[in-house]
N, C-alpha and C positions, 0 to 999 in steps of 0.2 A: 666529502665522503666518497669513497669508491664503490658505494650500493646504488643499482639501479635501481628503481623504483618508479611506480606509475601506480597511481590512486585512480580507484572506481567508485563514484559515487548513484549507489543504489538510491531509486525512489522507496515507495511504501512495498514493502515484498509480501510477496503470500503464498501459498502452496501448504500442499500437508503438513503437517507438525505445527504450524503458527498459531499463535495461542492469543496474538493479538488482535487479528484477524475472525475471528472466531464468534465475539459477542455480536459481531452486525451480524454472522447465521446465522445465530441462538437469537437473537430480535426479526429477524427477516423470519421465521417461522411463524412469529406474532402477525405477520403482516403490512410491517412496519420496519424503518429504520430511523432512528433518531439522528439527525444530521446540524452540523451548525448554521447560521440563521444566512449566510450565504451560501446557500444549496448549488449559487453557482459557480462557485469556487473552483480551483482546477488541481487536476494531483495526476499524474503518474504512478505506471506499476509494473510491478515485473513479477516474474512467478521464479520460484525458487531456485528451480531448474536451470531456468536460462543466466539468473545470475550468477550459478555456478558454471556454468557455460562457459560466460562473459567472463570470468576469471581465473578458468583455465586458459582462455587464450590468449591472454596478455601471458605472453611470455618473451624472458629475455631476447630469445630469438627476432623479436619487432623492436628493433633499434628503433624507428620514428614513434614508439609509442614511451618513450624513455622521457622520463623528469618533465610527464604530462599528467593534467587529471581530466577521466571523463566520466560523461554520465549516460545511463543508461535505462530503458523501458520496455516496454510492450513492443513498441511501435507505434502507438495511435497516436498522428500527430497533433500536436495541440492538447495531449492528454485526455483529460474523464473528466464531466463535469463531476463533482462531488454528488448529487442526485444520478447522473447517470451510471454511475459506479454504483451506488446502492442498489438499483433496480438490475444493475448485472448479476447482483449475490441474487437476489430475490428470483431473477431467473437459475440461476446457479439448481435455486431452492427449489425449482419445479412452483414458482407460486409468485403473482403479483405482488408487490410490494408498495405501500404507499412513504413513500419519502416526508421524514414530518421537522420540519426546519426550527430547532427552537433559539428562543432567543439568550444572547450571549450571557442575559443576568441571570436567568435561571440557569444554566449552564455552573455559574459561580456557585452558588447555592446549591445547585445537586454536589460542586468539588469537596464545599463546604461540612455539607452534610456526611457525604462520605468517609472523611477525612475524619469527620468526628467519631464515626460507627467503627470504619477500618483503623484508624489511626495509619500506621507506617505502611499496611497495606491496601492503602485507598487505589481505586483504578481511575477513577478521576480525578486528576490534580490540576493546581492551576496551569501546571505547567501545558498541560493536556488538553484541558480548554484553550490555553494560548495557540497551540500546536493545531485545534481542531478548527480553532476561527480565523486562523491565516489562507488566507485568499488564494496562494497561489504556490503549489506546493509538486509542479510540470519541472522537466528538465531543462536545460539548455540546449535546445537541438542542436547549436556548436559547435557542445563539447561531445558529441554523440561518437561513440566505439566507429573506428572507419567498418563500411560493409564488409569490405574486402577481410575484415579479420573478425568480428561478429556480427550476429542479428538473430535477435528474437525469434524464434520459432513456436513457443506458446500463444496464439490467441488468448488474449485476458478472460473472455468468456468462455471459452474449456477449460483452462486452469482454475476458476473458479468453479465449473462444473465437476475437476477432481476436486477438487479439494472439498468442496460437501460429501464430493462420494465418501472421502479419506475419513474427514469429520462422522460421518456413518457406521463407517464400519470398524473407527475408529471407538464408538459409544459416545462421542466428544457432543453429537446431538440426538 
């Protein structure tokens, strides 16, 4: 084909309007976050922003980023532990949070139950549970956007400090 093209593969996004992001600050209120039973799990994140950034910059004009794919974060190297990303909402939240690691069978069971209450609109599926108990969910610092043509300017911990505000004033908490 004669289309250039170059794939960016976003981690977990968040920022204003994210509606999936939302119930750990609707939970972080309670003072709590429900987390999978390996709390030390690892994820990456980017806030909205920057990954509309990061993909205004890919542009045809960067030949060397041509019939490439990357991926893209925060910056924190090594990523979030899953617990340490919960206690960032919870800051977010203006409020300590205690991180509560449940185990994978009740996890099934809460999909289970769900699915029977929601039916087609369950927010737990197993799919989700699968998605929630995988260990390692960090980018490939490899495949990382060169500097020279982006980089993250969001801190994770202000972006989530908008985005509660957003959630605020949005009435979303």
């Amino acid at each position: 084909s004669s289309l250039d093209w170059t794939i960016i593969r976003p981690p977990w996004v968040y920022g204003p309007g994210d509606r999936d992001t939302l119930d750990m600050f609707k939970t972080a209120r309670l003072g709590f976050i429900p987390l999978p039973p390996d709390a030390d799990g690892k994820l990456s994140a980017i806030h909205v922003d920057d990954l509309a950034r990061a993909l205004l910059a890919v542009t045809p004009e960067f030949e060397e980023l041509t019939a490439r794919t990357f991926e893209i974060d925060d910056g924190k190297r090594e990523g979030w532990t899953q617990e340490g990303f919960a206690k960032a909402i919870g800051l977010a939240m203006g409020r300590g949070i205690k991180p509560i690691a449940i185990p994978r069978g009740i996890m099934e069971i809460a999909a289970k139950a769900d699915r029977l209450i929601r039916r087609d609109k369950a927010k737990l599926t197993w799919d989700r549970v699968n998605y929630f108990c995988h260990d390692d969910w960090t980018i490939d610092p490899k495949k990382r956007l060169p500097a020279n043509i982006w980089i993250p300017r969001i801190p994770t911990e202000d972006g989530l400090k908008e985005t509660a505000s957003w959630y605020r004033r949005n009435d979303w908490l």
